[in-house]
Every structure is written in structure tokens, then in C-alpha cells.
N, C-alpha and C positions, 0 to 999 in steps of 0.2 A: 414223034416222040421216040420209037425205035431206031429213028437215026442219029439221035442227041450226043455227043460224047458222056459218057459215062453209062449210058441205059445198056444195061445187061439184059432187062426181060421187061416183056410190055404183053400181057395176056389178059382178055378179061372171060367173064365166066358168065351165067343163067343159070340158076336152078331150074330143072327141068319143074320142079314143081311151082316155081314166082317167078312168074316172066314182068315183074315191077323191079327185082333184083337185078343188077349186077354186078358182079364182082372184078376189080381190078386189080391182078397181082403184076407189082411191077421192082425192078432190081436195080442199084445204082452201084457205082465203082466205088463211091464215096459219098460223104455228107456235099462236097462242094459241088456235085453232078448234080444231087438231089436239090440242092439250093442254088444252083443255075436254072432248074429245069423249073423248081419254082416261080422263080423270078421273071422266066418266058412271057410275051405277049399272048401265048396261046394258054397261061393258067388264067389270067388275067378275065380272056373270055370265056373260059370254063366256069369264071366264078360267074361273070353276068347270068350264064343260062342257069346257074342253080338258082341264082335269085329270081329269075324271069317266072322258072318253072317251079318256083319254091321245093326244087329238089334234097334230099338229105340222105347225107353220110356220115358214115365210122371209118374210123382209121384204126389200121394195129399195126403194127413195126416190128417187124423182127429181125433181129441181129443175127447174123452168122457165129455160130459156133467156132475160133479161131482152133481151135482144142480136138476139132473133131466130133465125130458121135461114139459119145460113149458106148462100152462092150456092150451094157445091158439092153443100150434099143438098137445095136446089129441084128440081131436076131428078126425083129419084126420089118429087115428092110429087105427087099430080093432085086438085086440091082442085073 
């Protein structure tokens, strides 16, 4: 997946306190990346195992701010 043309970030996560969770944050160049990456024989199989394992998920989507981050949350970032 991190080799895909368009994958900017492919990271997943555990809460240290639910190891049943986890989480996967991942970045695309564009919607066409993301909808190549979909289209992949390897989501294909992804979906088998959730069905196998009657696995489930949430999705959230967030868009890049083209604008910037606003003055009022600088403040709480320390780069």
C-alpha cells in the first residue's frame, strides 16, 4: 500500500488500552489514488477477511485545510 502511487501515509495504531482496536491513518495525493487503491485486488481481499472474521469498521475523512490553520489554533501547535 505505501508503495501505491499516490499513498502519502499508510500508519496504523493500538490503543494501549484495546488491543481489539486498530486504527488506520492513511494519506492520498488525490480522490483518483484513493479510488485506484480501492479498486486494488488487495481491498478486494481485505473485504473477504472482514466477512470471514465478521470484522467492523468506521471510517472519518478529513480534508486538508487548503487555507492553512487558522491564527487561533497556532497557538496550541509546537512544530
Amino acid at each position: 500500500m505505501r508503495a501505491e502511487e499516490g499513498n502519502v501515509r499508510y500508519r496504523y495504531f493500538q490503543p494501549l488500552d484495546d488491543p481489539e482496536t486498530v486504527l488506520l491513518v492513511d494519506a492520498w495525493s488525490d480522490q483518483a489514488a484513493l479510488d485506484v487503491h480501492h479498486a486494488s485486488p488487495m481491498m478486494g481481499k481485505i473485504a473477504e477477511l472482514r466477512d470471514k472474521y465478521d470484522l467492523h469498521m468506521t471510517a472519518e475523512r478529513y480534508v486538508t485545510d487548503d487555507a492553512g490553520m487558522p491564527a487561533r489554533d497556532q497557538a496550541f501547535i509546537r512544530e
